[in-house]
N, C-alpha and C positions, 0 to 999 in steps of 0.2 A: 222140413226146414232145418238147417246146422243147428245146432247149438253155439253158444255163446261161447268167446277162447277161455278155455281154463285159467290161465295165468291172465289177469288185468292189469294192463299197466300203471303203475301208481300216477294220482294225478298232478300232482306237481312235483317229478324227478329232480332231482340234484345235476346231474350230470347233463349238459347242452343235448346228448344223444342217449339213447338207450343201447345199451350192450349188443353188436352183433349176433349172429348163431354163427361161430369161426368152425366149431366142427362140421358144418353143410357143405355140400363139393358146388361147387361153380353152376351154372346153367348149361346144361347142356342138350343133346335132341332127345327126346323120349325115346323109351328103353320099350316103351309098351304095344303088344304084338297083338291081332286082331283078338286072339283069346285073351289076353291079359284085357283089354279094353274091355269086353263082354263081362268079364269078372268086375272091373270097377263100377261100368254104371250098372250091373246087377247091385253091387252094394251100396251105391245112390240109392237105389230105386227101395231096397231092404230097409234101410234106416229111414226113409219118407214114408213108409209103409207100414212103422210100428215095428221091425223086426230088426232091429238093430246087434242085435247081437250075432245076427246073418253077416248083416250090413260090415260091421267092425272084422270077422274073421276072412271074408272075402278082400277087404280093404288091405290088412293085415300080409295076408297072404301074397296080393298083388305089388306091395310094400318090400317083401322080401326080395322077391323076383327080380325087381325092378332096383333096388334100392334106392328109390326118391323119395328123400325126406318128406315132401308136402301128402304122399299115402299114406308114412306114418303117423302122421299129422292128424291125416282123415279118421285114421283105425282108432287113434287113440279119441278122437271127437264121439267117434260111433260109441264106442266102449264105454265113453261116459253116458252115454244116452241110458244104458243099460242098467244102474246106479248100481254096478259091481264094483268094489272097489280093486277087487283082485283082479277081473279084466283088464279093467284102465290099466292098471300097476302093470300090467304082464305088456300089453301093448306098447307102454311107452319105455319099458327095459329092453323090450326088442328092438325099438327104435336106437336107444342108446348101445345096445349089441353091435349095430351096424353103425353108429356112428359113435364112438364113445368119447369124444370131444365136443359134439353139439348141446352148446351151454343152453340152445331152446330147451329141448328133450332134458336136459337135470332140471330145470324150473318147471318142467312140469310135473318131473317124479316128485320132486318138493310137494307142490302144492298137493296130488294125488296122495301123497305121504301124511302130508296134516288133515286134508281130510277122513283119511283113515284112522284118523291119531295114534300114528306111527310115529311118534314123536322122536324116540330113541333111532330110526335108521335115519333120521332127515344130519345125523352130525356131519357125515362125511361128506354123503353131497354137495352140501351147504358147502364146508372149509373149499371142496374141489372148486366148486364153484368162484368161491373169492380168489382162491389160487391162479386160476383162470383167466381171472379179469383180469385188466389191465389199472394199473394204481386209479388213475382218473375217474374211470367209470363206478371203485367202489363206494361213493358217496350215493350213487342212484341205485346199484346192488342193497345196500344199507337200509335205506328207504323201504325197498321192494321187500328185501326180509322180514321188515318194524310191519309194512300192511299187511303181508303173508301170514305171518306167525300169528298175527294178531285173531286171525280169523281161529286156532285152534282151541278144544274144545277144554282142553287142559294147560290154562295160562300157567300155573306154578310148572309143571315141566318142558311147557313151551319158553317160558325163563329161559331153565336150566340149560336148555341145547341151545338155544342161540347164545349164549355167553360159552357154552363149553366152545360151540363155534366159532367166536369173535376171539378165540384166547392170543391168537397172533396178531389182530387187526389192532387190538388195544395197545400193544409194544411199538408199530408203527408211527412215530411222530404226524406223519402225513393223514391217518383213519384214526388215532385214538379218541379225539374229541368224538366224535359222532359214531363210532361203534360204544364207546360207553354210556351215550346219548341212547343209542338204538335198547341196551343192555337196560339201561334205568326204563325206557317206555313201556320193554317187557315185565320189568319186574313191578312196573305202576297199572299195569293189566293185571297181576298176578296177587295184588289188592297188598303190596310192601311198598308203602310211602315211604320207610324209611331206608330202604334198599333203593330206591329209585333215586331217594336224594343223595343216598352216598356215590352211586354213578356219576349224579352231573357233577357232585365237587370232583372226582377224579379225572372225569372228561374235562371238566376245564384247567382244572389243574396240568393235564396234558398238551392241553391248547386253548389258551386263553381267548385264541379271534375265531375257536368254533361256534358257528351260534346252533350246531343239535345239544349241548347242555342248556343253552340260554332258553330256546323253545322248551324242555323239560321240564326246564325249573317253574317257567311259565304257567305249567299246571299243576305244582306243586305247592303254591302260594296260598296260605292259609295264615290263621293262627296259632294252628300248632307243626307251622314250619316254619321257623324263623329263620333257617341260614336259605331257604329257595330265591327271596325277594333280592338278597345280595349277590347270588348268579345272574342274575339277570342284571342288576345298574353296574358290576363288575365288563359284561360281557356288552353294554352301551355307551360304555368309557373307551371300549377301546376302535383304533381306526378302523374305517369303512365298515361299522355294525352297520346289520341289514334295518332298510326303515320299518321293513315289516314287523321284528321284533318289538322297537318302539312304538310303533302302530299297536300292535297288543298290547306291549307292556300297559299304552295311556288307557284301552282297555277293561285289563286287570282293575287299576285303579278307580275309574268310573264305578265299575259295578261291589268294589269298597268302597262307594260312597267319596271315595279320595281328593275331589275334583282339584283342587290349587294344585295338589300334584301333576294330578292328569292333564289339566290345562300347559301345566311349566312343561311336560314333557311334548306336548303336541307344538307348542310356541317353540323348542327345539326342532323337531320335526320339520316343521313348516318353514324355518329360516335354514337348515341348512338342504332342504328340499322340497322347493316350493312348487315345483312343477306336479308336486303330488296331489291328487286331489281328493283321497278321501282323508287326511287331516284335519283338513278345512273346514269340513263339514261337523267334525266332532268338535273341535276347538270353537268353533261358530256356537255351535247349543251350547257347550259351559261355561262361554262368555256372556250369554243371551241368560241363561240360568243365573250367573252370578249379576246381571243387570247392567254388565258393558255392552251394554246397546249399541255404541258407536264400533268399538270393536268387535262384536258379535257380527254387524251386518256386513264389515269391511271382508272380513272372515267366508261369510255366506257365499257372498257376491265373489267371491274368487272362489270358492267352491263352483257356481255355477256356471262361471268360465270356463274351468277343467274340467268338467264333466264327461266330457266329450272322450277323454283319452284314460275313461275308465274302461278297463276289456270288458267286463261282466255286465252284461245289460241290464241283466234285475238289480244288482249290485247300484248304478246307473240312475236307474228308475226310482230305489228307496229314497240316493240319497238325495235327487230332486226333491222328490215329494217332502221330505226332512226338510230340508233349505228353506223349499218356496211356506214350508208351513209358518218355518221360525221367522223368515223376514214378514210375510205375513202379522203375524204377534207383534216385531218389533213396530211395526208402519200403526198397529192398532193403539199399541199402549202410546204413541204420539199423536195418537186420537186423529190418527191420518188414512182412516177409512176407507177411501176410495184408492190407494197405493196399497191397504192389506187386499182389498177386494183385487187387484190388477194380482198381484201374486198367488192368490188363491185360484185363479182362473188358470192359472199355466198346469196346475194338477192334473193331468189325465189319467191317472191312476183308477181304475176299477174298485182294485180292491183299498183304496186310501178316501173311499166316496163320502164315507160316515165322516168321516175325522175334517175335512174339506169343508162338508156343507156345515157341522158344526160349529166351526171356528165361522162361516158367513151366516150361520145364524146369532153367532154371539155378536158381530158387527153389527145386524139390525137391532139387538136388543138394546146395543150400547146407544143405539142413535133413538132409542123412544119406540121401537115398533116391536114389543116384545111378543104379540098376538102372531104376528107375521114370521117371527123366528120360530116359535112352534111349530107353527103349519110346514115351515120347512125341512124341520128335524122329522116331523112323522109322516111327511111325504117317503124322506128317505125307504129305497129296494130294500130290501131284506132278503139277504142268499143264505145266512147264518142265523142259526140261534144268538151267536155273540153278537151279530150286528144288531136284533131285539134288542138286546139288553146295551148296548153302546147308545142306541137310539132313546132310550128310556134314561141313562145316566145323563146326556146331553141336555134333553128336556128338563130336568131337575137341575142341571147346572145352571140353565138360562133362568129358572125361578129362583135360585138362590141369589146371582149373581145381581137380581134385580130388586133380592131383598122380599119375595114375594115366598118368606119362610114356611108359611104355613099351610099353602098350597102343594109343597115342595116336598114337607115332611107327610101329606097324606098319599099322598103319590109313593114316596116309600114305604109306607106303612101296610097301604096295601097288597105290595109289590111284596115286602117281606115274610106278610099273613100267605100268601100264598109261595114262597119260595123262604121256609125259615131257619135253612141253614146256609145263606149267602152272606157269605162273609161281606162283601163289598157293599152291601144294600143295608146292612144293621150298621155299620161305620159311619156312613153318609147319613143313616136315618137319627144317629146319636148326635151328629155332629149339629144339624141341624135340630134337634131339641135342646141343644145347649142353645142357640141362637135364640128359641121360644122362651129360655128360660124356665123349660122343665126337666130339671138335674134331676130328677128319679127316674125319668123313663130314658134321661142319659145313659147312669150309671147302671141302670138295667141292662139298659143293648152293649154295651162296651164290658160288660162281666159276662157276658151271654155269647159276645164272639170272643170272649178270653175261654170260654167255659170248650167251645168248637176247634180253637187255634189258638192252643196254647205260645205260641214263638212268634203270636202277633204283634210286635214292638210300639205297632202304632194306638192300636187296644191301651194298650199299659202306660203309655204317654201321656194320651188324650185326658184318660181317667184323672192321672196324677196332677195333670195340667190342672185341669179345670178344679179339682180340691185346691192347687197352689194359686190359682187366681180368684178363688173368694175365701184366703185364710183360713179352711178349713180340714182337720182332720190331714195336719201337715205330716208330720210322721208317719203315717200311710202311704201320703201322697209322695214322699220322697223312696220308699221302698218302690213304689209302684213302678217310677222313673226309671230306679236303679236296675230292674228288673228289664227295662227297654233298652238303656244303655249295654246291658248284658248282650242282649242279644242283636243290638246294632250299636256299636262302639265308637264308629266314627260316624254316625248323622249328625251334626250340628246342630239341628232343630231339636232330637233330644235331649243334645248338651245344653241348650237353651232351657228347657225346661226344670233341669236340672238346677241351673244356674237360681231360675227365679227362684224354686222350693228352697233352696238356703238361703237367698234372700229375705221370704217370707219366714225363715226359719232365724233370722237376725244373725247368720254367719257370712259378714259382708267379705270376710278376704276371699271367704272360698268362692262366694258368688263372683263376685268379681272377675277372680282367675277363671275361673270356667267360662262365665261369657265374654273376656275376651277371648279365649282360646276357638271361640263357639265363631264369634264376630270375624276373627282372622280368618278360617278357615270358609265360610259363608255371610258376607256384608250383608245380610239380608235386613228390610225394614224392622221387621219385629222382631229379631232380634238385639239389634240396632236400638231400638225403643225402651227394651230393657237394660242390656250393661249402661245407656245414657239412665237409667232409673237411678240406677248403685250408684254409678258414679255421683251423682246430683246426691244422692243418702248421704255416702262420705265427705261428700265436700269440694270435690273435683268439677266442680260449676261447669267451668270453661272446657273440659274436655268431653262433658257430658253432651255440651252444648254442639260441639263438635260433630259428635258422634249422630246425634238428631239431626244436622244438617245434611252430613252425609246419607244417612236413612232416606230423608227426606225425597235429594235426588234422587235415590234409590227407587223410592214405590213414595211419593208423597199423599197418597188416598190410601197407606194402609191404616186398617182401622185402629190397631193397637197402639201405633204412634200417633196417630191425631188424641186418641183416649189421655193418654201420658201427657203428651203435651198439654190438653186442655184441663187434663187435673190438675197438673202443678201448675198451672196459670204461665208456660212459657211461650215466648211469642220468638220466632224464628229469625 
């Protein structure tokens, strides 16, 4: 059997075409004489038979003779077989001996080059190479370098040669953006964030409507990279930016927690290209998240349209499965049942089976038939260990959800007694003895997975939470917060809690400030429930009242705002 081409072509090129081979002579009649043929399929027959180094010097040889590029092609295939690196090498110089303009044969002494990590001869190649091409095609040369070089085993001097290499491509107005693009990727393999960032500000700074710095910057975005985030809204300002970039960009910010951003940036997205369809889908969930039910499902439902003129089929397939789940939700929380049931049916997803029947087991619970919702979650196949345990968290949802706490909590207790370092299983079994009203074996399991995961934000929340919701041991309880906030800065629901602890702490400005800033960022009921608290303490009656009404529509059955409302005796 061949082996596989050495050189792989990158999978989404820059360039409409890939770079000819201009050094190969025309098509012409075979050169090859009944001996010469005897020689090649002997070196078929050598390289299928385990003897490839037979295989490659017969090939080689008939190569010479002949000089058709497609033998040297063969010999240097065979040679790889042999995992000599100094064969390959020799075979495919001989190639380039006989044709020393064929830009195939240089990409493949390249690549033969780094994997030898011969890092040091790949300079001039390389430059020949660029030289070579023709202006157009070097943005997909570029590309092919960034995945080539990537593969070598010494990123710090795989850096260094490809920038020694690029030293011309970077003076060219037309390559500077994207060979200093290329230059930073390398040096962001090479483990220099801050060499990779001063790339993309020069690539852009060379060319503002390149988007290889915007992609760079893209993953360079952190905390402690504060000028990356401004390559990127820099390089979305300006005319015909790719939607792809903003497609990540909204991204990026999702997975910061960021959503009002995320959201504003996909609601660009989507009006100035609407014909795209996976915006839709993303903009749809953090509509549905933030409780624009109306616009979440407008959202959906024109995802579901587009679908169709998605290329990638699995791509296709999730974000169905995404869609029909969320309109599903929305059709449930309007306690319209039988329209979630019709969306959950269009799922033919395998592997989305658990997630499907759970959401149609939580619809019978909601309808009074919680016995019949069980039986459905533990029907569920099991291909996976994770699907066990999906299946197990399911069943505990539909007892919580029904208020059936202490059923709920023994189910994880003994799920925990036999797996006692899962994180996911002590949280949920915490969460739910707060609900029993047993704060010691709360704060037990929530020090117990602080004690396992330390940088579990939601650990250090919960705890703090719950001290700042029965008045106690508040100065704890606001370290504890702070200590969540550290490690997730923009969740809103920590800033919520945050908020309350200085409430309960009698520092009403700051409470204030924080839960609005909490409230903006996420309208959610419970939080909603609180800043309307402060506000109602200081004095702000009417805006309090406000804020309640809007909660209300929000999630009107959450619990924390029916609480609030019915302590201070408000009537809506």
């Amino acid at each position: 059997m061949s082996p596989a081409p050495i050189v792989e072509p990158p999978s989404a090129p820059v360039a409409a075409n890939p770079p000819k081979d201009e050094g190969a002579p025309d098509a012409r009649p075979s050169a090859l004489t009944g001996e010469l043929f005897f020689d090649v399929l002997v070196g078929e027959m050598s390289a299928r038979s385990g003897s490839p180094a037979e295989g490659a010097a017969l090939m080689l040889e008939a190569a010479r003779r002949t000089r058709d590029p497609k033998l040297y092609q063969r010999a240097v295939e065979f040679a790889w077989q042999t995992r000599s690196g100094d064969a390959t090498l020799a075979a495919v110089r001989a190639w380039k001996q006989a044709y020393p303009d064929s830009r195939e044969a240089r990409l493949l002494e390249l690549r033969i080059l780094i994997e030898m990590n011969r890092l040091s001869a790949t300079v001039e190649p390389l430059r020949a190479e660029l030289a070579a091409a023709p202006v157009v095609e070097h943005p997909f040369l570029l590309t092919l370098i960034a995945r080539t070089f990537a593969r070598a085993a010494d990123k710090k001097v795989a850096a260094q040669v490809v920038e020694s290499a690029l030293v011309d491509e970077i003076k060219k107005p037309s390559t500077a953006g994207l060979a200093w693009a290329t230059i930073g990727r390398m040096r962001l393999l090479a483990g220099d964030a801050s060499g990779a960032m001063d790339a993309a500000l020069k690539g852009q700074a060379a060319d503002p409507k390149s988007d290889g710095p915007a992609m760079l910057a893209l993953d360079l975005i952190e905390p402690g990279q504060p000028l990356a985030e401004p390559i990127v809204t820099r390089y979305l300002a300006t005319p015909n930016a790719q939607p792809e970039i903003r497609m990540a960009y909204a991204r990026v910010l999702v997975e910061g927690r960021r959503f009002e951003e995320a959201a504003a940036q996909l609601t660009k997205l989507t009006t100035e290209r609407p014909d795209l369809p996976e915006p839709w889908v993303l903009l749809g969930s953090l509509q549905a998240q933030a409780r624009q039910d109306t616009a979440a499902e407008a959202s959906l439902k024109r995802y579901v349209d587009l679908a169709n003129g998605q290329a990638d089929a699995d791509d296709r397939k999730r974000g169905l499965t995404q869609a029909y789940l969320l309109l599903a939700q929305l059709s449930e929380r309007r306690k319209n049942y039988a329209a979630a049931e019709d969306w959950l049916a269009k799922i033919d997803s395998s592997e989305d089976l658990v997630g499907a029947q759970a959401r149609r087991a939580s619809l019978l619970a909601r309808q009074g038939k919680l016995q019949q919702a069980r039986e459905l979650v533990r029907s569920l196949p099991e291909t996976s260990p994770d699907d066990k345990k999906q299946k197990f968290l399911a069943e505990v949802q539909l007892l919580r959800d029904a208020k059936q706490y202490q059923q709920a909590y023994d189910m994880l207790a003994k799920a925990s007694a036999a797996a006692p370092d899962d994180g996911d299983l002590l949280y949920d079994q915490a969460m739910l003895a707060e609900k029993l009203n047993r704060m010691d074996d709360m704060e037990r399991l929530l020090r117990r997975l602080i004690e396992l995961k330390p940088d579990n934000q939601n650990a250090y929340n919960a705890l703090g939470y719950s001290f700042a919701d029965r008045k106690v041991r508040l100065h704890e309880a606001r370290e504890l917060i702070r200590k969540a906030v550290q490690l997730a800065p923009d969740d809103p629901f920590i800033a919520d809690s945050l908020g309350w602890v200085e409430y309960r702490l009698g520092n009403m400005d700051e409470a204030s400030r924080i839960l609005e800033a909490a409230y903006k960022k996420r309208p959610d009921a419970e939080i909603g429930a609180h800043l309307g608290e402060v506000l109602w303490a200081i004095g702000n009656r009417d805006r309090a009242v406000a804020i309640w009404k809007e909660a209300s529509l929000a999630d009107a059955d959450n619990e924390t705002l029916q609480e609030t409302l019915k302590r201070l005796r408000v009537k809506l």
